[in-house]
mmCIF file of the N, C-alpha and C atoms, coordinates in Angstrom:
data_MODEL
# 
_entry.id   MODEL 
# 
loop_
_atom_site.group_PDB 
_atom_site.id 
_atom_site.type_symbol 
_atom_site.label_atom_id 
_atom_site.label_alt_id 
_atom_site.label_comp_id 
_atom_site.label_asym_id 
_atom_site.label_entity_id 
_atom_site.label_seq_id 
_atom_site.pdbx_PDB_ins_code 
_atom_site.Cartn_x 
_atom_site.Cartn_y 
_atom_site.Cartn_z 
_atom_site.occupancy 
_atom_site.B_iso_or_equiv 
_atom_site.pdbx_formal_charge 
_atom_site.auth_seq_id 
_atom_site.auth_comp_id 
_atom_site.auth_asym_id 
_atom_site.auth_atom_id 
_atom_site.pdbx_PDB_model_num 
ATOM 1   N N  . UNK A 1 1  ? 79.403  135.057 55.836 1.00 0.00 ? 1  UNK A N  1 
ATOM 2   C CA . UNK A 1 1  ? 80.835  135.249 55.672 1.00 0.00 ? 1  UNK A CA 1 
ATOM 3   C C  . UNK A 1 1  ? 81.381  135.948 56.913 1.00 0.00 ? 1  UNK A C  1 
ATOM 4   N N  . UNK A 1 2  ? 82.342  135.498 57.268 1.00 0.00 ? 2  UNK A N  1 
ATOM 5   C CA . UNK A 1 2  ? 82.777  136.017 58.632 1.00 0.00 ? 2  UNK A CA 1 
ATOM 6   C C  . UNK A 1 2  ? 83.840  137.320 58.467 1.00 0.00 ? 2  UNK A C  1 
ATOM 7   N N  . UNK A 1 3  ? 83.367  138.397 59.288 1.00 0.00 ? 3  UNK A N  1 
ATOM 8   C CA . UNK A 1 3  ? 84.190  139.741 59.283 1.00 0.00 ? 3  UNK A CA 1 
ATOM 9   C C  . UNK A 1 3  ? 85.512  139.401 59.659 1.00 0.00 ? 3  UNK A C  1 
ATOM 10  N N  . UNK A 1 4  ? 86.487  140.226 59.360 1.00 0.00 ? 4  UNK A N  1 
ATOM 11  C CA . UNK A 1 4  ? 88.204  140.341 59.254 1.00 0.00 ? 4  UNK A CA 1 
ATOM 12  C C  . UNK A 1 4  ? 88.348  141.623 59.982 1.00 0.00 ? 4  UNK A C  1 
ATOM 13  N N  . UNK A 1 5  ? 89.124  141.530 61.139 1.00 0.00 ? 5  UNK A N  1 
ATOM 14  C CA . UNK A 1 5  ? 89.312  142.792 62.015 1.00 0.00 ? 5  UNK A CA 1 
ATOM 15  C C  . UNK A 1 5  ? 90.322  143.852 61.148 1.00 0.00 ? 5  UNK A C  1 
ATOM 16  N N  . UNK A 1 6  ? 90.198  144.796 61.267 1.00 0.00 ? 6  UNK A N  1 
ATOM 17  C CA . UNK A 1 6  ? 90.612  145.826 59.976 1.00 0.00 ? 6  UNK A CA 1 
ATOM 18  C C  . UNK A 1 6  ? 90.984  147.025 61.044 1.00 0.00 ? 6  UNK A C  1 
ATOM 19  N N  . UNK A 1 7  ? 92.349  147.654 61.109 1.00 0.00 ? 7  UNK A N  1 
ATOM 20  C CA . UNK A 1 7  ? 92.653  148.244 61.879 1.00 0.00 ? 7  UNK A CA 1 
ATOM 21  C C  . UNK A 1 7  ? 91.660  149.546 61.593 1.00 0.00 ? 7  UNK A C  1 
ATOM 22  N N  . UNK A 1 8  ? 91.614  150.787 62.748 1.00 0.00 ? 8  UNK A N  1 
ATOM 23  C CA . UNK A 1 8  ? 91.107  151.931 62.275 1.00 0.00 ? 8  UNK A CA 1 
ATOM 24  C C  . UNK A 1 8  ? 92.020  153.014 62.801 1.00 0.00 ? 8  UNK A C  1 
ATOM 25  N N  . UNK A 1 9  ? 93.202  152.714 63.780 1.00 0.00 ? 9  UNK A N  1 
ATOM 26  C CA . UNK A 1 9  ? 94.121  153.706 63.720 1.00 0.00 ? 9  UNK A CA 1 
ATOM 27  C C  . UNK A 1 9  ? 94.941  153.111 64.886 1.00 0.00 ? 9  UNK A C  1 
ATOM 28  N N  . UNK A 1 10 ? 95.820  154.115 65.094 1.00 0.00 ? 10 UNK A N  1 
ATOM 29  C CA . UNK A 1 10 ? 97.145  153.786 66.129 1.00 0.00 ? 10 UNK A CA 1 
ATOM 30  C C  . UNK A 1 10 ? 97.069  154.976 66.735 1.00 0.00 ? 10 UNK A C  1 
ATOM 31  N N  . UNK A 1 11 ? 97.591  154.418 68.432 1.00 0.00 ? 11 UNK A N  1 
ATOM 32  C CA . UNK A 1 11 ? 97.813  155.959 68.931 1.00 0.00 ? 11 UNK A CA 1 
ATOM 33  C C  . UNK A 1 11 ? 98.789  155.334 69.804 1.00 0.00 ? 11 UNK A C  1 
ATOM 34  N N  . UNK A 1 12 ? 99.936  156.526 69.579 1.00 0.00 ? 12 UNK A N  1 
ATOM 35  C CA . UNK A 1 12 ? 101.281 156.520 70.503 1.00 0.00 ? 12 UNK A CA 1 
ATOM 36  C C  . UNK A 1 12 ? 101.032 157.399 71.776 1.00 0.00 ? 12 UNK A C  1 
ATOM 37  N N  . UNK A 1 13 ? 101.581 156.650 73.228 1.00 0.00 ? 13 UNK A N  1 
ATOM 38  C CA . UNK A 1 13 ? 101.020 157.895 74.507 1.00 0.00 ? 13 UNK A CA 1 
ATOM 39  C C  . UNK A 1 13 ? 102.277 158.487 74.295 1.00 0.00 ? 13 UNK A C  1 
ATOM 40  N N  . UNK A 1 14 ? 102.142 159.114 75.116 1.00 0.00 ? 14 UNK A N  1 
ATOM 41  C CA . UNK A 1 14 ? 103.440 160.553 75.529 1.00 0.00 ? 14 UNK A CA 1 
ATOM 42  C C  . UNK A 1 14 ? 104.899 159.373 76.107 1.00 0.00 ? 14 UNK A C  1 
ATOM 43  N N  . UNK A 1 15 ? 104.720 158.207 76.682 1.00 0.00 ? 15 UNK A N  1 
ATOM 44  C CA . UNK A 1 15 ? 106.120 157.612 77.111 1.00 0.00 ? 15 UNK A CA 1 
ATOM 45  C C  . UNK A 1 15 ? 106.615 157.147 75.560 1.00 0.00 ? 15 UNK A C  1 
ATOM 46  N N  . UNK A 1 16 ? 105.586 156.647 74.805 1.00 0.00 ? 16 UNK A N  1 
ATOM 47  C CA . UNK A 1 16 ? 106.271 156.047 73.335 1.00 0.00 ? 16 UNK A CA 1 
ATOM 48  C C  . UNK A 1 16 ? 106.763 157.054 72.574 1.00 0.00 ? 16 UNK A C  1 
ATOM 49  N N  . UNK A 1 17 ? 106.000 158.433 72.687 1.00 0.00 ? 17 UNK A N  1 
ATOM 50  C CA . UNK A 1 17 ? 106.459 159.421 71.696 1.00 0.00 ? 17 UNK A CA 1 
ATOM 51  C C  . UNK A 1 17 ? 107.826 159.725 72.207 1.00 0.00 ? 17 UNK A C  1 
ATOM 52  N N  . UNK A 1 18 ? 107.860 160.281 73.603 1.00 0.00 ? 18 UNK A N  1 
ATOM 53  C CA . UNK A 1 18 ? 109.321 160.538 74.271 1.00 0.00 ? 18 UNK A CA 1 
ATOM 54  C C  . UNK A 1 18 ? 110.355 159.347 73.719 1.00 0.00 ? 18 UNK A C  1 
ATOM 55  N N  . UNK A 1 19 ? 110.028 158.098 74.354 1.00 0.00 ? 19 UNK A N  1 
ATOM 56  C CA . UNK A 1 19 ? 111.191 156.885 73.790 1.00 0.00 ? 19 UNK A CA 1 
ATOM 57  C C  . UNK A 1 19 ? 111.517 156.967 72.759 1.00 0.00 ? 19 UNK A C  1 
ATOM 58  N N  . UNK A 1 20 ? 111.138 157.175 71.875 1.00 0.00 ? 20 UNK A N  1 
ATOM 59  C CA . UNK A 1 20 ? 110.841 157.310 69.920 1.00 0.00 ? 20 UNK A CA 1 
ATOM 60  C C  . UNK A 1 20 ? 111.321 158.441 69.431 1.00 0.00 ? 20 UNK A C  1 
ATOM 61  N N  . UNK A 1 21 ? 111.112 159.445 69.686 1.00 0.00 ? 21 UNK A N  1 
ATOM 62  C CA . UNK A 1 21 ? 111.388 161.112 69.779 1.00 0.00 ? 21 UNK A CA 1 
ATOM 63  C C  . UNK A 1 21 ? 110.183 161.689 68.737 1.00 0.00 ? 21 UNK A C  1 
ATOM 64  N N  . UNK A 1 22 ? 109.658 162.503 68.511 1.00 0.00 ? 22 UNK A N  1 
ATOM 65  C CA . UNK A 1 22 ? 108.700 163.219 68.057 1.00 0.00 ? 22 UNK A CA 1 
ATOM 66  C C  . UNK A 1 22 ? 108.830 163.415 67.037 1.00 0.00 ? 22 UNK A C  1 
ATOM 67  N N  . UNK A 1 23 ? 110.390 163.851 66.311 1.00 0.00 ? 23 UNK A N  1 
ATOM 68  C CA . UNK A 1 23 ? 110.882 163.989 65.184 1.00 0.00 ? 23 UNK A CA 1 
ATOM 69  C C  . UNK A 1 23 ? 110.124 162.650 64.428 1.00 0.00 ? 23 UNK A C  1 
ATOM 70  N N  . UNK A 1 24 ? 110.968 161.210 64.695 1.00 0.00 ? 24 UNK A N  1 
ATOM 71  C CA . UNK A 1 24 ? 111.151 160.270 64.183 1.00 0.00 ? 24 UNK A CA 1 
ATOM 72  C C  . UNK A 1 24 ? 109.241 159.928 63.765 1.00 0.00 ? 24 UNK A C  1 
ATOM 73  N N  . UNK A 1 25 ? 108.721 160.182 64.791 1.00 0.00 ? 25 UNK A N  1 
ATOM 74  C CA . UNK A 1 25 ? 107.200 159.593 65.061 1.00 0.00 ? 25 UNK A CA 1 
ATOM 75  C C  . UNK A 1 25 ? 106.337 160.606 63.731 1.00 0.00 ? 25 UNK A C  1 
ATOM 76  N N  . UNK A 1 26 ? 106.099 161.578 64.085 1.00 0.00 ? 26 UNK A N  1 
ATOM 77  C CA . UNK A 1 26 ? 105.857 162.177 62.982 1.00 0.00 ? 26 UNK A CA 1 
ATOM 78  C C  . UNK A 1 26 ? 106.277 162.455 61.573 1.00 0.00 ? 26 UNK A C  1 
ATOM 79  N N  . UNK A 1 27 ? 107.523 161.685 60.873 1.00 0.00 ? 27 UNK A N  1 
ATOM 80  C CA . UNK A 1 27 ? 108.165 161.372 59.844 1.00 0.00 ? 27 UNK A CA 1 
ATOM 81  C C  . UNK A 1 27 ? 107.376 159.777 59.426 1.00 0.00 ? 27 UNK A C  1 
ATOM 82  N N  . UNK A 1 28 ? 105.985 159.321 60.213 1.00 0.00 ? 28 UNK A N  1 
ATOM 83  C CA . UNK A 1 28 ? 105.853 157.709 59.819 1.00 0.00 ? 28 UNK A CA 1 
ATOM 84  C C  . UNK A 1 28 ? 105.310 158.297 58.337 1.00 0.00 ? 28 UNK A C  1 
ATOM 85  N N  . UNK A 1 29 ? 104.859 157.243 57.821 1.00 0.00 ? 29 UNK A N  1 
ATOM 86  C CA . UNK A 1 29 ? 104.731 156.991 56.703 1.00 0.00 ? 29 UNK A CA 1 
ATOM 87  C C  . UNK A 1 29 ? 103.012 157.327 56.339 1.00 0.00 ? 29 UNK A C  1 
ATOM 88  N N  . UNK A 1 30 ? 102.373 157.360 57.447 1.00 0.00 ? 30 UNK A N  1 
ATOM 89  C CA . UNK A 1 30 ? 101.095 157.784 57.882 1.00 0.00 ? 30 UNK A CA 1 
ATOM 90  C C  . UNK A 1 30 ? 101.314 158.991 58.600 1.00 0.00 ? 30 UNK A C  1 
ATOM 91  N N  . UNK A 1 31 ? 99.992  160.509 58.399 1.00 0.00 ? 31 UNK A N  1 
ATOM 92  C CA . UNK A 1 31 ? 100.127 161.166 58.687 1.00 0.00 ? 31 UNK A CA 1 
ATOM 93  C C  . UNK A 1 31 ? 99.592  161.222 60.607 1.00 0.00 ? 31 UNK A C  1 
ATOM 94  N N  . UNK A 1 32 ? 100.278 161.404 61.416 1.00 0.00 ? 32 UNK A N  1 
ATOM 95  C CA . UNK A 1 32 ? 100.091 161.545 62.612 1.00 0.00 ? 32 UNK A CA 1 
ATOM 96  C C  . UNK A 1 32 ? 99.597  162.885 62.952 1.00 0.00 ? 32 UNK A C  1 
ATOM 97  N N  . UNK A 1 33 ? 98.382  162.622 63.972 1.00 0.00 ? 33 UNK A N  1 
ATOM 98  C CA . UNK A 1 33 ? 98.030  164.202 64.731 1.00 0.00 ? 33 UNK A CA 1 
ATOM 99  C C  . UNK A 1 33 ? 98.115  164.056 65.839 1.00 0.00 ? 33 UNK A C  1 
ATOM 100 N N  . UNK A 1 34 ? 98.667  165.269 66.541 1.00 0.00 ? 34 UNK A N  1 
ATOM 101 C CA . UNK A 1 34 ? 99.723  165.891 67.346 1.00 0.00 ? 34 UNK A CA 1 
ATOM 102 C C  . UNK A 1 34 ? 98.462  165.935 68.644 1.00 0.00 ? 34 UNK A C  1 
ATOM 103 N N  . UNK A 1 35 ? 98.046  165.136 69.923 1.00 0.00 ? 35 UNK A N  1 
ATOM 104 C CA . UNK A 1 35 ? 97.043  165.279 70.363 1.00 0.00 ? 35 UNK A CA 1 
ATOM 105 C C  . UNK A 1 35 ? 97.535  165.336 72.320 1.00 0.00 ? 35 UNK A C  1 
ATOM 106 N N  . UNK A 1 36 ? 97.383  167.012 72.975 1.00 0.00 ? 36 UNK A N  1 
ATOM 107 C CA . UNK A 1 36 ? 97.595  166.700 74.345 1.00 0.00 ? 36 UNK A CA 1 
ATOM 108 C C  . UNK A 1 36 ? 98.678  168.017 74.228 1.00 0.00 ? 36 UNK A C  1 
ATOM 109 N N  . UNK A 1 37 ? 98.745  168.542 75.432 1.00 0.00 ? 37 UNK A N  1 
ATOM 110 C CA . UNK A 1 37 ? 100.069 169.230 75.662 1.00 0.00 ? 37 UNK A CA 1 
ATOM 111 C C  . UNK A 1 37 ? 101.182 169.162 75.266 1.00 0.00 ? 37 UNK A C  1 
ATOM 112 N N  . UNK A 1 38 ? 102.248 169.912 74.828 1.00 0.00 ? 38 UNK A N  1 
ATOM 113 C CA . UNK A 1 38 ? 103.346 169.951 74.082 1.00 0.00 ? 38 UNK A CA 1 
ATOM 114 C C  . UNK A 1 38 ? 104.298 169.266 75.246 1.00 0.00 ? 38 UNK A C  1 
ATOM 115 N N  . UNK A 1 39 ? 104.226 169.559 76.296 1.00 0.00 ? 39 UNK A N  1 
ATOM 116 C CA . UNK A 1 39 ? 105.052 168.560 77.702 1.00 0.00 ? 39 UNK A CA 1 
ATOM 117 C C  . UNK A 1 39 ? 104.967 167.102 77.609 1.00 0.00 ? 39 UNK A C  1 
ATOM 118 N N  . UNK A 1 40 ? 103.461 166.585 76.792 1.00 0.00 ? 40 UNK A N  1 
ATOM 119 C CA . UNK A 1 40 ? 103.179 165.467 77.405 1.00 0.00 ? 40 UNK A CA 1 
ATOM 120 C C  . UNK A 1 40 ? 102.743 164.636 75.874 1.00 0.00 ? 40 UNK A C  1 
ATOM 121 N N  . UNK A 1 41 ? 103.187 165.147 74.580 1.00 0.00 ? 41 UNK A N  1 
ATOM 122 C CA . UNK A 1 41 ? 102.824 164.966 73.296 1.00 0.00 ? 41 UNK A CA 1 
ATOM 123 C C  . UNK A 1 41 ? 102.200 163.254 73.002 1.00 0.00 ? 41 UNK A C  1 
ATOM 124 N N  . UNK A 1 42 ? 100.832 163.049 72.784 1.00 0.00 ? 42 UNK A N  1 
ATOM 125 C CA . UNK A 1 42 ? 100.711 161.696 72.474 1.00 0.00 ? 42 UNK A CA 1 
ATOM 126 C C  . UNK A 1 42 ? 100.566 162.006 70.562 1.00 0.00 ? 42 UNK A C  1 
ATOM 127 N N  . UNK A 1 43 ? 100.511 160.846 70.088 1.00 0.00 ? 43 UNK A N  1 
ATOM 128 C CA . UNK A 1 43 ? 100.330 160.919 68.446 1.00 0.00 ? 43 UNK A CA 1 
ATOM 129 C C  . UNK A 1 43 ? 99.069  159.858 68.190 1.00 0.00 ? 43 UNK A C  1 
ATOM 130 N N  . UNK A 1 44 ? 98.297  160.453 67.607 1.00 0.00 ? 44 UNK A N  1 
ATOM 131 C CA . UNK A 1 44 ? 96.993  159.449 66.615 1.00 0.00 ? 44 UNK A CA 1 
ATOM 132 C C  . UNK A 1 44 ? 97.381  159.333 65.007 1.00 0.00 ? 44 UNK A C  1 
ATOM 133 N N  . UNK A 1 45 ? 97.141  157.978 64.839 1.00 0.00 ? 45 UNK A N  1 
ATOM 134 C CA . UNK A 1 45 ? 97.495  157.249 63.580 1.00 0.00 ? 45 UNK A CA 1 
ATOM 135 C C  . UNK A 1 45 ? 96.068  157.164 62.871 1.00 0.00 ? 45 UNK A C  1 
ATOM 136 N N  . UNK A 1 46 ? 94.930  157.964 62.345 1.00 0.00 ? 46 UNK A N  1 
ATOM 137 C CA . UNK A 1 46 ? 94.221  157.020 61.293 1.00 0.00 ? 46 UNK A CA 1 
ATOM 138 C C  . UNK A 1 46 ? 94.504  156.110 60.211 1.00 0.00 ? 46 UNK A C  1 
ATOM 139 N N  . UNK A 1 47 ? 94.116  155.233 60.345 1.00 0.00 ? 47 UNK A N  1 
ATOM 140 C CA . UNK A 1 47 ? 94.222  153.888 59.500 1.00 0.00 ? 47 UNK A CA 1 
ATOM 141 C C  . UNK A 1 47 ? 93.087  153.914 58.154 1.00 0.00 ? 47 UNK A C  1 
ATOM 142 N N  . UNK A 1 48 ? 91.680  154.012 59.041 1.00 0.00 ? 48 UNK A N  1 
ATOM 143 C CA . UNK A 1 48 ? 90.441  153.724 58.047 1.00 0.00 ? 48 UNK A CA 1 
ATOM 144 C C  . UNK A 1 48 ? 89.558  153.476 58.770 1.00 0.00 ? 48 UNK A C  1 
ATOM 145 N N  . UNK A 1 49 ? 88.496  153.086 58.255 1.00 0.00 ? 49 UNK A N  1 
ATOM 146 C CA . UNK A 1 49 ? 86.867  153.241 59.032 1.00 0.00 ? 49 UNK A CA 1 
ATOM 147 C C  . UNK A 1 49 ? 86.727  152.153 59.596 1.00 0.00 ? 49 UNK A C  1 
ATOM 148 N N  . UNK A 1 50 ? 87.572  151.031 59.114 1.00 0.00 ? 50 UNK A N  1 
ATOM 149 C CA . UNK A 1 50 ? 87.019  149.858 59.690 1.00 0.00 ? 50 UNK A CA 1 
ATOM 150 C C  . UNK A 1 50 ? 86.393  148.676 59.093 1.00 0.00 ? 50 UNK A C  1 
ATOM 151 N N  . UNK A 1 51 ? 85.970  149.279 57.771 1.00 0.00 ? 51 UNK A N  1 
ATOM 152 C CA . UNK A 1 51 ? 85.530  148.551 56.905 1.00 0.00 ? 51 UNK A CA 1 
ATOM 153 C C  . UNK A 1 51 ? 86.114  147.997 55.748 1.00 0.00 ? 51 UNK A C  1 
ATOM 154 N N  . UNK A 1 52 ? 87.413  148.447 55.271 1.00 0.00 ? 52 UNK A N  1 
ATOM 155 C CA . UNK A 1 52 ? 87.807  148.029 53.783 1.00 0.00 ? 52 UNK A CA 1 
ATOM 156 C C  . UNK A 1 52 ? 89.659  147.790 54.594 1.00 0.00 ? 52 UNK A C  1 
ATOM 157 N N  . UNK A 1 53 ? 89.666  146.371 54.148 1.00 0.00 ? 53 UNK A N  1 
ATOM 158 C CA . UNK A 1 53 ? 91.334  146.097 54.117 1.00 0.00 ? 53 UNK A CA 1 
ATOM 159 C C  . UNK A 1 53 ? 92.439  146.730 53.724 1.00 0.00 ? 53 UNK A C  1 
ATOM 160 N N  . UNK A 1 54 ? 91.879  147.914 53.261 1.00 0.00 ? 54 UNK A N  1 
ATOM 161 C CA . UNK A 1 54 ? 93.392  148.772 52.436 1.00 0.00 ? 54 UNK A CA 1 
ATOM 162 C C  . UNK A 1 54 ? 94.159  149.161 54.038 1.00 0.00 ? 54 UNK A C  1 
ATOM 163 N N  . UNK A 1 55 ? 92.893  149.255 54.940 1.00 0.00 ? 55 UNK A N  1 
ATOM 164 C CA . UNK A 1 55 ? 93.810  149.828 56.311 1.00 0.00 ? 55 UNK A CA 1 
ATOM 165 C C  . UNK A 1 55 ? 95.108  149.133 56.825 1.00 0.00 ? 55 UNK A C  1 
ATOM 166 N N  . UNK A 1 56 ? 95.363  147.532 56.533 1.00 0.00 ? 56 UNK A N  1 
ATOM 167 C CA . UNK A 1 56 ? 96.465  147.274 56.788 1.00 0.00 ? 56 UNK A CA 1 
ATOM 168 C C  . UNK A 1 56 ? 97.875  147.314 56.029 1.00 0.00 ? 56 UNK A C  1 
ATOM 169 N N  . UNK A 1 57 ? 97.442  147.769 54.552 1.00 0.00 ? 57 UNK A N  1 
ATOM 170 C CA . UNK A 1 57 ? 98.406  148.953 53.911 1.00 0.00 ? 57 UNK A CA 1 
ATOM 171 C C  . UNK A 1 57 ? 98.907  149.711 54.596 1.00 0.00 ? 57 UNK A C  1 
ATOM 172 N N  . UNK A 1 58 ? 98.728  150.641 55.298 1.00 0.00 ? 58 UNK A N  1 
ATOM 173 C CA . UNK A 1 58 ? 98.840  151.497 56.219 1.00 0.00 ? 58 UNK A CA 1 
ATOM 174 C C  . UNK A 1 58 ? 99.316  151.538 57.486 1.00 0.00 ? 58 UNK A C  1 
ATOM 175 N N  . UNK A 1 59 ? 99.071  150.224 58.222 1.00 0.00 ? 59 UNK A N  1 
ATOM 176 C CA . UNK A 1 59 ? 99.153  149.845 59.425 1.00 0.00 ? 59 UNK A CA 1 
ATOM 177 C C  . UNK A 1 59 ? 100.858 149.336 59.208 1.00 0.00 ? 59 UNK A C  1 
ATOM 178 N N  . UNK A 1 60 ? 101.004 148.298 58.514 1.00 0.00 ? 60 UNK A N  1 
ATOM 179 C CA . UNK A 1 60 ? 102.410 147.329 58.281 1.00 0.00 ? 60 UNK A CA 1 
ATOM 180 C C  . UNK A 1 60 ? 103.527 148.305 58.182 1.00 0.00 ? 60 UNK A C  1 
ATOM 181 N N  . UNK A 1 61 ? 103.304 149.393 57.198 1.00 0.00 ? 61 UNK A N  1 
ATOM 182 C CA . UNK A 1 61 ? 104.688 150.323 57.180 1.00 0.00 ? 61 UNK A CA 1 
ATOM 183 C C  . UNK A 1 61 ? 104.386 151.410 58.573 1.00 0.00 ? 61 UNK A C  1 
ATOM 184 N N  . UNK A 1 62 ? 103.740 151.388 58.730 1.00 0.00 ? 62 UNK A N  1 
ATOM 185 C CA . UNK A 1 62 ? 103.705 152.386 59.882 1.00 0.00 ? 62 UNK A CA 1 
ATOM 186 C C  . UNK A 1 62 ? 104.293 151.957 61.463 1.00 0.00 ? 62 UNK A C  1 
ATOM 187 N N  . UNK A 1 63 ? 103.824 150.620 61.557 1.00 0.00 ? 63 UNK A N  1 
ATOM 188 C CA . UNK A 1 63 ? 104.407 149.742 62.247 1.00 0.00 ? 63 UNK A CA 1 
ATOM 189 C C  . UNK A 1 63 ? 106.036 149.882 62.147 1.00 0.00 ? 63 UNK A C  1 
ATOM 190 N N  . UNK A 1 64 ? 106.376 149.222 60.812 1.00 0.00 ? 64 UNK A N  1 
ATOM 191 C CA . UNK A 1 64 ? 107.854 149.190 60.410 1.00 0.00 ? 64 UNK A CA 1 
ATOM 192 C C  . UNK A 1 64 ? 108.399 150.174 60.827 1.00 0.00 ? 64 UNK A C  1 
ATOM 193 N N  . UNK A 1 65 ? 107.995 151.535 60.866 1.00 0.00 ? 65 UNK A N  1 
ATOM 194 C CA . UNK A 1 65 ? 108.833 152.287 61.044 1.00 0.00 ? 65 UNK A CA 1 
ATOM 195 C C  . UNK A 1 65 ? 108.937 153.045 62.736 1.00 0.00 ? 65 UNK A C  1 
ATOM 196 N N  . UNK A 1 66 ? 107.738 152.420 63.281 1.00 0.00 ? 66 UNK A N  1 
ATOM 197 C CA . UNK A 1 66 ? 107.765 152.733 64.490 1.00 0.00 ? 66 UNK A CA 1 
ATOM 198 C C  . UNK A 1 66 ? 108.511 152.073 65.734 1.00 0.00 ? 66 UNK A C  1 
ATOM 199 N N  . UNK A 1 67 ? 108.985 150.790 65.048 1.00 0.00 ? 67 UNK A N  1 
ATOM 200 C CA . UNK A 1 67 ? 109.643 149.880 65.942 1.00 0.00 ? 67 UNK A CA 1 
ATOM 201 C C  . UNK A 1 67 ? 111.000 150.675 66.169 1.00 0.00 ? 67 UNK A C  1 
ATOM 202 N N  . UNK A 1 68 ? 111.313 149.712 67.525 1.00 0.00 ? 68 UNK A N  1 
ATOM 203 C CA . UNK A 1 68 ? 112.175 150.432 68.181 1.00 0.00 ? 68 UNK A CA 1 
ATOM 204 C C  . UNK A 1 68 ? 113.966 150.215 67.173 1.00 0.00 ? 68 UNK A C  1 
ATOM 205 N N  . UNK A 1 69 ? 115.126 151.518 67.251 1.00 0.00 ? 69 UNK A N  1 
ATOM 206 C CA . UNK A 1 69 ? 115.738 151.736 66.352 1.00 0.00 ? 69 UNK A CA 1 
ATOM 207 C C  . UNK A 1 69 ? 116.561 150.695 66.645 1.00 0.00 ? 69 UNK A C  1 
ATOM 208 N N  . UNK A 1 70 ? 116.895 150.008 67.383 1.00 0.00 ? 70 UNK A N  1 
ATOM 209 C CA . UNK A 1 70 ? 117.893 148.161 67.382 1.00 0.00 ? 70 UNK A CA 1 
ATOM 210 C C  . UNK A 1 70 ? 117.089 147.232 66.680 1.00 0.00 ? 70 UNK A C  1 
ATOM 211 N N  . UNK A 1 71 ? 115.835 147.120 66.278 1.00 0.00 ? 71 UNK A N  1 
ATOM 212 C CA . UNK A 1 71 ? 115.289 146.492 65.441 1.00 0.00 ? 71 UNK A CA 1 
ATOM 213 C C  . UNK A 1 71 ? 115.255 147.112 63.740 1.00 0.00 ? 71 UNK A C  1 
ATOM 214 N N  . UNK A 1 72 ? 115.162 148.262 63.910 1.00 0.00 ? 72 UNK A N  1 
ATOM 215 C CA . UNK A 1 72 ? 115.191 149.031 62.395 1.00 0.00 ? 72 UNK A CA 1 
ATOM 216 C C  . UNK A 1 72 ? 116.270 148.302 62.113 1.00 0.00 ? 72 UNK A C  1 
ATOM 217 N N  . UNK A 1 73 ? 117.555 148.531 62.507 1.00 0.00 ? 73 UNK A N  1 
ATOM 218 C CA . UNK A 1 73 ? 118.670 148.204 62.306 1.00 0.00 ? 73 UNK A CA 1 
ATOM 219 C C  . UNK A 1 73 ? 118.797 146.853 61.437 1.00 0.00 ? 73 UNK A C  1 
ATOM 220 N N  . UNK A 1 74 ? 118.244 145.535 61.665 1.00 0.00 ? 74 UNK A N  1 
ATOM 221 C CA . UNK A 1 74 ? 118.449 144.288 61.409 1.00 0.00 ? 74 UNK A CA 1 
ATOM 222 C C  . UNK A 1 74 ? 117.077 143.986 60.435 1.00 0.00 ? 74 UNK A C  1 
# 
C-alpha cells in the first residue's frame, strides 16, 4: 500500500511573520512557537508525527487563516 505524505508542521520566517504581523500569526488556529530573536521573530506550526492523517485537519485551517488578508477577504 503506498504511503500518503502527511504534513508534520509549518514554519513562518521572520519576512512572513513581519508581512502577516505577529498578532494575527499567533491567533492561527494551531498553537505556534515563538522561535529566534524578538527583532527577527520566525513561528513553528506542529502538525503531527507524520504518521496519521488527522495532521491535515490542522494544516487546511491553519493555512486558511494564514493567507494573505485580500484573500481572507473573498
Amino acid at each position: 500500500m503506498p504511503s500518503v505524505p502527511v504534513p508534520v508542521g509549518l514554519a513562518i520566517g521572520p519576512e512572513g511573520v513581519a508581512e502577516t504581523g505577529l498578532d494575527h500569526v499567533m491567533a492561527a488556529p494551531v498553537k505556534g512557537h515563538r522561535i529566534g530573536p524578538p527583532a527577527s521573530t520566525a513561528v513553528l506550526f506542529p502538525l503531527g508525527d507524520g504518521t496519521t492523517p488527522e495532521s491535515w485537519e490542522r494544516f487546511v485551517p491553519l493555512m486558511r487563516h494564514l493567507r494573505p488578508e485580500e484573500q481572507r477577504r473573498s
